[in-house]
Chimera marker file (.cmm) of the C-alpha trace (Angstrom):
<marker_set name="trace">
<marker id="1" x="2.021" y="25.139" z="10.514" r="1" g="1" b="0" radius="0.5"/>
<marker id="2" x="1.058" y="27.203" z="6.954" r="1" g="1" b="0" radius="0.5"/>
<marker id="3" x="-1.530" y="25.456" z="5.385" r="1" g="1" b="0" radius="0.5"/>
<marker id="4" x="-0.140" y="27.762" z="2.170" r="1" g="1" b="0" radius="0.5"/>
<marker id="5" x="1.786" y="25.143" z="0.819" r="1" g="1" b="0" radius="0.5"/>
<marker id="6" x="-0.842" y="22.150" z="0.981" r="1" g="1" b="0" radius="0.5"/>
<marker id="7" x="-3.364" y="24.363" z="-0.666" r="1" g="1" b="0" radius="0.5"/>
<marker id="8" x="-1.416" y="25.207" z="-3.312" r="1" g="1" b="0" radius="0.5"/>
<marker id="9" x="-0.079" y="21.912" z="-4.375" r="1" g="1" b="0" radius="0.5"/>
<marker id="10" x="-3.569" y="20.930" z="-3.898" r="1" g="1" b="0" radius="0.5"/>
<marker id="11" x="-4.857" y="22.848" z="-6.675" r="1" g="1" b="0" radius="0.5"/>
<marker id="12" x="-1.710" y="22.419" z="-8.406" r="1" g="1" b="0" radius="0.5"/>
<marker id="13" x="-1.892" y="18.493" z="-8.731" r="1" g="1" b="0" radius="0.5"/>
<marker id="14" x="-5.047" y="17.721" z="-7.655" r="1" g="1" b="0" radius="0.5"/>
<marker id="15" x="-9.101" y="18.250" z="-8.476" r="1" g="1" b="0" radius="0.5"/>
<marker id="16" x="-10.738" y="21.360" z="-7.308" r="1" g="1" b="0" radius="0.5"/>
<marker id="17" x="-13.579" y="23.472" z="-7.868" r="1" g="1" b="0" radius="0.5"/>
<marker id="18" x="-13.223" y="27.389" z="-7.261" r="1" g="1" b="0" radius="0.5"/>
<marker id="19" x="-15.228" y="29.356" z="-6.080" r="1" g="1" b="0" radius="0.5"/>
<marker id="20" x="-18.124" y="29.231" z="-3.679" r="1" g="1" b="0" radius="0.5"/>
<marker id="21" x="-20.777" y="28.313" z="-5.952" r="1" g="1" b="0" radius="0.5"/>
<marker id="22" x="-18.492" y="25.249" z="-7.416" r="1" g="1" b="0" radius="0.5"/>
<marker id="23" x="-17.815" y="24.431" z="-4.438" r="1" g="1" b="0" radius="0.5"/>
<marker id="24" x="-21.490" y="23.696" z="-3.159" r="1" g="1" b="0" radius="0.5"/>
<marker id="25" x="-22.485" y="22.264" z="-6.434" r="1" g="1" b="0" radius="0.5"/>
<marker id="26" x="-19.437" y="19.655" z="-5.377" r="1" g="1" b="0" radius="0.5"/>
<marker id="27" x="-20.904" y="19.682" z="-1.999" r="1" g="1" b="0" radius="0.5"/>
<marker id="28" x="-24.285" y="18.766" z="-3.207" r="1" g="1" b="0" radius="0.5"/>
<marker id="29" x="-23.262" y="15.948" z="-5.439" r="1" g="1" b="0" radius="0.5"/>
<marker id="30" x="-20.806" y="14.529" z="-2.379" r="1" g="1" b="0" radius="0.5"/>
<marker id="31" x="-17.728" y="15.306" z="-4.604" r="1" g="1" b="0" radius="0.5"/>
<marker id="32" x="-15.710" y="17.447" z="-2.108" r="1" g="1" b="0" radius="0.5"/>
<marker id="33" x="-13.424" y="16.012" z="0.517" r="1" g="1" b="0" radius="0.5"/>
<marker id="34" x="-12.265" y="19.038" z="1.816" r="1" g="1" b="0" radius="0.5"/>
<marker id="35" x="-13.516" y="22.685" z="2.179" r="1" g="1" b="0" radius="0.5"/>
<marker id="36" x="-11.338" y="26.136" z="2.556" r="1" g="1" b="0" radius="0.5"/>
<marker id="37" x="-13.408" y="28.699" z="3.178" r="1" g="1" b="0" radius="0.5"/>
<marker id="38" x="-11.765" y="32.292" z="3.177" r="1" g="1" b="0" radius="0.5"/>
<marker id="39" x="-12.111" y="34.672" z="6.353" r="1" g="1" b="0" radius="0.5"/>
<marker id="40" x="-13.818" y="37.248" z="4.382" r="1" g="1" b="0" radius="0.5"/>
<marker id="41" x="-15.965" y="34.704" z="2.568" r="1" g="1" b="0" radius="0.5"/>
<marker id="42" x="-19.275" y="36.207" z="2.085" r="1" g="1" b="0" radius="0.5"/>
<marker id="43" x="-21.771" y="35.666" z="4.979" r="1" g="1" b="0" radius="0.5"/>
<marker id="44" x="-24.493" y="33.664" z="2.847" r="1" g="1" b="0" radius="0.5"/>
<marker id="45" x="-22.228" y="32.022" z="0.869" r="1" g="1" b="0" radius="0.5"/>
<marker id="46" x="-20.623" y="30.650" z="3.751" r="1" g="1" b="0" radius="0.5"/>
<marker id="47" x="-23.474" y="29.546" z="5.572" r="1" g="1" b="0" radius="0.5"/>
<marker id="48" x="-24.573" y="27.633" z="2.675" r="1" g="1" b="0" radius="0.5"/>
<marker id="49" x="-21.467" y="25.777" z="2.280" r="1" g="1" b="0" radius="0.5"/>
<marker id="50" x="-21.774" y="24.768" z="6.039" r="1" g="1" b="0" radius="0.5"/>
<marker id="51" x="-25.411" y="23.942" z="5.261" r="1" g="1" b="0" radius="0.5"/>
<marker id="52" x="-23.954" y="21.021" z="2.432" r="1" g="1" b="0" radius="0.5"/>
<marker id="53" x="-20.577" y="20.322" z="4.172" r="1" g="1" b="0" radius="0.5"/>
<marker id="54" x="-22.848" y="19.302" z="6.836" r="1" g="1" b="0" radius="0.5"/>
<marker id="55" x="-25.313" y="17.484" z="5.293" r="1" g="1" b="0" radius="0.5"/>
<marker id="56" x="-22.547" y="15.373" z="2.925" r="1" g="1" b="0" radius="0.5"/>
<marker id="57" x="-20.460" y="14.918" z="6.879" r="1" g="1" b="0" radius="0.5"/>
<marker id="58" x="-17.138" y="16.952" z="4.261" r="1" g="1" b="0" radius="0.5"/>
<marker id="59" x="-14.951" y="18.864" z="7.204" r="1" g="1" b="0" radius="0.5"/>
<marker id="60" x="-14.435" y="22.335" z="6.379" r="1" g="1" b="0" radius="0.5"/>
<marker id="61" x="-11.190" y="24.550" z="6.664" r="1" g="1" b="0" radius="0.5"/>
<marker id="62" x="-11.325" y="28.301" z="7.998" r="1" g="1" b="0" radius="0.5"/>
<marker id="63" x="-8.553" y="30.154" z="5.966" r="1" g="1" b="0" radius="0.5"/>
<marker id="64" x="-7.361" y="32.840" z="7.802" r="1" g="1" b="0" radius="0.5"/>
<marker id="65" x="-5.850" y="34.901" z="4.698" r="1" g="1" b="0" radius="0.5"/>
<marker id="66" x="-8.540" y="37.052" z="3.092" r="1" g="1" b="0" radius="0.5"/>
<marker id="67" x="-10.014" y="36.128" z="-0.432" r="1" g="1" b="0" radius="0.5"/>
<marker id="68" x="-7.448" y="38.426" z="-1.980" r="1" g="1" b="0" radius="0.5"/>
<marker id="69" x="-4.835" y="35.872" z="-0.616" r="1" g="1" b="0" radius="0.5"/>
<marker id="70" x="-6.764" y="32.707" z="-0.785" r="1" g="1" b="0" radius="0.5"/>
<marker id="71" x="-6.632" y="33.587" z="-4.478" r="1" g="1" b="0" radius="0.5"/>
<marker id="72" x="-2.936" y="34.042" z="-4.510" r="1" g="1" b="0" radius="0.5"/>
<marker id="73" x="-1.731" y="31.165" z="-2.957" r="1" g="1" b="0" radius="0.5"/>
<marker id="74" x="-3.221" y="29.122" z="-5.719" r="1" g="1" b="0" radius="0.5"/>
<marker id="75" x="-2.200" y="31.455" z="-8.365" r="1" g="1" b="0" radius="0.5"/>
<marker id="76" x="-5.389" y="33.546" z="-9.672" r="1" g="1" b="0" radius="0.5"/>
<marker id="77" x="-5.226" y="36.894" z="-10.175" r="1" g="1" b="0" radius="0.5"/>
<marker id="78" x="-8.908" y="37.435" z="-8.848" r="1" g="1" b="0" radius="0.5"/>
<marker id="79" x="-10.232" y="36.688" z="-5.116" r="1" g="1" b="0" radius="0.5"/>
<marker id="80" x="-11.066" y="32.868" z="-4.457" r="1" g="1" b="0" radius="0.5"/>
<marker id="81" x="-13.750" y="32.601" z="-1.480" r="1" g="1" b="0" radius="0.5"/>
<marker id="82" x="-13.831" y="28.854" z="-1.481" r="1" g="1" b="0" radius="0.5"/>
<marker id="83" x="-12.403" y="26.004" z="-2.906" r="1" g="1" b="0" radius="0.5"/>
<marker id="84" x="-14.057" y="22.343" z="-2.600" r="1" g="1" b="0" radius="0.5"/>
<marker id="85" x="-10.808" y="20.058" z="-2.528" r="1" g="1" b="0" radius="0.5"/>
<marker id="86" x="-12.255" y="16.788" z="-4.954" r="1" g="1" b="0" radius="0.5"/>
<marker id="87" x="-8.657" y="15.191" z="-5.119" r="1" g="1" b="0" radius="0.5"/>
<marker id="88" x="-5.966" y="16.313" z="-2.890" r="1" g="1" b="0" radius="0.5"/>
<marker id="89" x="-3.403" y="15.182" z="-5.534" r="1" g="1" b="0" radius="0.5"/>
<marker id="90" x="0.268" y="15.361" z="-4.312" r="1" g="1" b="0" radius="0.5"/>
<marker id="91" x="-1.077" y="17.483" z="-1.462" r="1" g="1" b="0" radius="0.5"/>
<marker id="92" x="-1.514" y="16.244" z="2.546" r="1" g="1" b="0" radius="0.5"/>
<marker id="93" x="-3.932" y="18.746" z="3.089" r="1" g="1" b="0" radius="0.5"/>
<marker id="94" x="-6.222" y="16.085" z="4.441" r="1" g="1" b="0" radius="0.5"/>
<marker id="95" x="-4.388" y="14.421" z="7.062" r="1" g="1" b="0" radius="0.5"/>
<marker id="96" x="-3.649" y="18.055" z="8.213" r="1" g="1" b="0" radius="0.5"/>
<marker id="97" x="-7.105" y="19.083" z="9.033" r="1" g="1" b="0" radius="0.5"/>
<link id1="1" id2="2" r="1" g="1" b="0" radius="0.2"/>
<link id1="2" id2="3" r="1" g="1" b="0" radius="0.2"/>
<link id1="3" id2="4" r="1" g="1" b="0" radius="0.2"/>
<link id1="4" id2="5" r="1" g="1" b="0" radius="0.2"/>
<link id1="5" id2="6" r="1" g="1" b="0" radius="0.2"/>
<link id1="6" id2="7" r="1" g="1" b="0" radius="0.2"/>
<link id1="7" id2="8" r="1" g="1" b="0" radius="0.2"/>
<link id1="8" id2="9" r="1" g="1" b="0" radius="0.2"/>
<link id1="9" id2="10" r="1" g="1" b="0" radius="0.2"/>
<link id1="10" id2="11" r="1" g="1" b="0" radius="0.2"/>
<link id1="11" id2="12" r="1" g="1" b="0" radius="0.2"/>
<link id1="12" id2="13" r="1" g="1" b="0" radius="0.2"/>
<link id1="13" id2="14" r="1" g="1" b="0" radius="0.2"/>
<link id1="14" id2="15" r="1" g="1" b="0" radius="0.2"/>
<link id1="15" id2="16" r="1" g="1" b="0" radius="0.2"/>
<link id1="16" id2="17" r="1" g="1" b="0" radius="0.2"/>
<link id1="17" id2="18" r="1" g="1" b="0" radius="0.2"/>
<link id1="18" id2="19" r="1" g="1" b="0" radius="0.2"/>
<link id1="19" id2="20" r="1" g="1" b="0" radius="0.2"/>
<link id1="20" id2="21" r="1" g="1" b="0" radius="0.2"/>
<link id1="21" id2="22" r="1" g="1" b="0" radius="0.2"/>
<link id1="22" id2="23" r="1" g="1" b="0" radius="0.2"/>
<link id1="23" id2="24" r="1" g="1" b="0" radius="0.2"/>
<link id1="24" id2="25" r="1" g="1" b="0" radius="0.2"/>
<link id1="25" id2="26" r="1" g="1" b="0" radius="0.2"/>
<link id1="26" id2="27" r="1" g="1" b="0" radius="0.2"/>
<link id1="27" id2="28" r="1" g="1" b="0" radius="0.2"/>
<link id1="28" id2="29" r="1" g="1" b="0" radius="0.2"/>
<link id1="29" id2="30" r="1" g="1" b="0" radius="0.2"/>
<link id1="30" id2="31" r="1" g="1" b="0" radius="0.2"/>
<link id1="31" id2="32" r="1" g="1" b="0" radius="0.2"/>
<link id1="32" id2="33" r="1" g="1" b="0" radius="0.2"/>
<link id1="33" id2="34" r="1" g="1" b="0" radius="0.2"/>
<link id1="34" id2="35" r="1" g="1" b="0" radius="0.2"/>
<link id1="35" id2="36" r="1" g="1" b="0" radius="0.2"/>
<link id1="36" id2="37" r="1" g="1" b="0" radius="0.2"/>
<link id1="37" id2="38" r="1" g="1" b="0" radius="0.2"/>
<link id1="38" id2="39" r="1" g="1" b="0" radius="0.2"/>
<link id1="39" id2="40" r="1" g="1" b="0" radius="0.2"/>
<link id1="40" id2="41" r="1" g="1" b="0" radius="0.2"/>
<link id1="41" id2="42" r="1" g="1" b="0" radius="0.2"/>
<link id1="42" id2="43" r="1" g="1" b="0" radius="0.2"/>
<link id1="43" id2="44" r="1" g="1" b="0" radius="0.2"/>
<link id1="44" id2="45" r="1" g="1" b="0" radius="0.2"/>
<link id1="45" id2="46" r="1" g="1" b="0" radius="0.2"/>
<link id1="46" id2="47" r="1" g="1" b="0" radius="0.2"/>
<link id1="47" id2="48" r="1" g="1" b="0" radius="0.2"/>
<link id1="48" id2="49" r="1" g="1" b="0" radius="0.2"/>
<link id1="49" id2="50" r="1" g="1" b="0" radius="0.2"/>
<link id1="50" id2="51" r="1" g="1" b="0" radius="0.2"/>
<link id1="51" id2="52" r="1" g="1" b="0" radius="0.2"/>
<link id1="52" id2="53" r="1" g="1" b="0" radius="0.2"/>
<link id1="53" id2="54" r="1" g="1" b="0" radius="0.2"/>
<link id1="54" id2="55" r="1" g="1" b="0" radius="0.2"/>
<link id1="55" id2="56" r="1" g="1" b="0" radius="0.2"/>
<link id1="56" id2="57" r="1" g="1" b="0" radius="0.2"/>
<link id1="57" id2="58" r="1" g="1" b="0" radius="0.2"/>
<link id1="58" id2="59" r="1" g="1" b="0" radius="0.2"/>
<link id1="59" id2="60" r="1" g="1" b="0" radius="0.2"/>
<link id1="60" id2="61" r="1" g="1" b="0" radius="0.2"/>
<link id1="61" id2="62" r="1" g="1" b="0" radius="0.2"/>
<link id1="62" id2="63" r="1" g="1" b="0" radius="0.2"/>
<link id1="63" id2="64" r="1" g="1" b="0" radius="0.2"/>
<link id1="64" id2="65" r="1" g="1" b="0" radius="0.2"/>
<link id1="65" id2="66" r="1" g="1" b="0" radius="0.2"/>
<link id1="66" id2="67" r="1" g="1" b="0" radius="0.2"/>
<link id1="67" id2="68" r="1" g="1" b="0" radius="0.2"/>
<link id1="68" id2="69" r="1" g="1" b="0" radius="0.2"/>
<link id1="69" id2="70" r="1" g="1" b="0" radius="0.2"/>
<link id1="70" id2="71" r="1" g="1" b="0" radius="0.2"/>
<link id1="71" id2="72" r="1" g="1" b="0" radius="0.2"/>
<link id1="72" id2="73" r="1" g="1" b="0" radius="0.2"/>
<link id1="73" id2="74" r="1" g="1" b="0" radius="0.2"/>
<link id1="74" id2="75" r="1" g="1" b="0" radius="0.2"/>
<link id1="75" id2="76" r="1" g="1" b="0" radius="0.2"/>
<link id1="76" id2="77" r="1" g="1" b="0" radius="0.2"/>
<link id1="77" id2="78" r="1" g="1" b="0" radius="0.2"/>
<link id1="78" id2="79" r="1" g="1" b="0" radius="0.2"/>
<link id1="79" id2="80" r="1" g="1" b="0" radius="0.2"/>
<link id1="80" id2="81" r="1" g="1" b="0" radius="0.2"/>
<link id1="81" id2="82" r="1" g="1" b="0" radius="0.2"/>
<link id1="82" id2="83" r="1" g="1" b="0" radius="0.2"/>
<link id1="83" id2="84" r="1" g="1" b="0" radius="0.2"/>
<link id1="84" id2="85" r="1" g="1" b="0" radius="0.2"/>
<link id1="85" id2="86" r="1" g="1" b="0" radius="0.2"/>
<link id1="86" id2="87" r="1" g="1" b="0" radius="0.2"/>
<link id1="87" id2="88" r="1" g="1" b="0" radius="0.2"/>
<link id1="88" id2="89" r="1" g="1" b="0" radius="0.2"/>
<link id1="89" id2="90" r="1" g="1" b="0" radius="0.2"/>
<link id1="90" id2="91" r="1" g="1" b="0" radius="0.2"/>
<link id1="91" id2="92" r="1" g="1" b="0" radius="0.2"/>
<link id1="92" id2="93" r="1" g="1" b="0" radius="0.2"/>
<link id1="93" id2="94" r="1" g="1" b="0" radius="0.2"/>
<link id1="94" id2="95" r="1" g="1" b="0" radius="0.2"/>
<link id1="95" id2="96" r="1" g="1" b="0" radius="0.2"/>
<link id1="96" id2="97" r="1" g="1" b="0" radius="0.2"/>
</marker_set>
């Protein structure tokens, strides 16, 4: 099953942070429930959200769409490498992963 949809109305109707940087700052303060990660999400930047997804026990999603597509599904016109899912919203992107 596409995990397109969820994402989207994820970000659509619920609270997220984009970006890898937000995303570890809501990491670090325990805000995130959820993680995508891209599956050309930099190398360091990745690590480091596994580092704090760990640490905070937050389960992380591997997106298997590049940044370029991550970014599309949720309607940027610029790559998203992350996004820390605070409130799913209307979304069941949490009792999918």
């Amino acid at each position: 099953m596409s995990m397109n949809q969820p994402i989207a109305s994820a970000v659509s109707t619920g609270k997220c942070k984009i970006g890898v940087k937000s995303s570890i700052d809501a990491l670090k303060k325990n805000e995130a429930k959820l993680v995508v990660i891209a599956s050309n999400c930099p190398a360091d930047g990745a690590s480091d959200i596994e580092r704090y997804a760990q640490m905070s026990g937050t389960k992380i999603y591997r997106f298997n769409g590049t940044s370029w597509d991550l970014g599309e599904i949720v309607g940027k016109p610029f790559m998203v490498s992350a996004i820390a899912i605070i409130e799913p919203g209307d979304s069941k992107i949490l009792k999918m992963v």
